[in-house]
C-alpha positions, 0 to 999 in steps of 0.5 A, spaced: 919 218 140 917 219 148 912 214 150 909 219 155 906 223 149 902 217 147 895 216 149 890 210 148 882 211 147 881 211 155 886 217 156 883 220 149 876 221 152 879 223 159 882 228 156 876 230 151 871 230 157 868 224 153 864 219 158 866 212 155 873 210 150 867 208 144 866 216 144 872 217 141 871 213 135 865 216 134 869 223 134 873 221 128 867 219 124 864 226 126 869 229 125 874 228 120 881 234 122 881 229 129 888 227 128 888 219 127 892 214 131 899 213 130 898 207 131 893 201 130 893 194 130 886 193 128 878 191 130 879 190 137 886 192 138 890 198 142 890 206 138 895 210 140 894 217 138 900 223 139 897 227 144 900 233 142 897 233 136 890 232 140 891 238 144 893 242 139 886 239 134 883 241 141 885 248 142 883 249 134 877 247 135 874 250 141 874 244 145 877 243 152 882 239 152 885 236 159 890 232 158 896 236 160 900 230 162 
């Protein structure tokens, strides 16, 4: 896997145009297609999400996604 299409929650709200890391927590609780982190360590911990997978939730939802990288 390249690492360059992994994201963490400050990059997710970045490119979801989100104001603060928390945000994204509460996107997932708000909206249950929003892809889910490949990888979480726990409360507290890093998430990591495939961004891709992210952009393409985006574009099928109908919300700016600009995360390019």
């Amino acid at each position: 896997m390249e690492t360059d299409l992994l994201v963490d929650a400050h990059e997710v709200a970045r490119c979801l145009g989100l104001g603060h890391p928390n945000s994204v927590s509460t996107y997932q609780r708000r909206y249950a297609d929003m892809p889910r982190p490949i990888l979480d360590l726990g409360r507290g911990r890093p998430r990591l999400w495939l961004r891709p997978e992210l952009a393409a939730w985006a574009d099928a939802s109908g919300r700016r996604f600009a995360g390019a990288g």
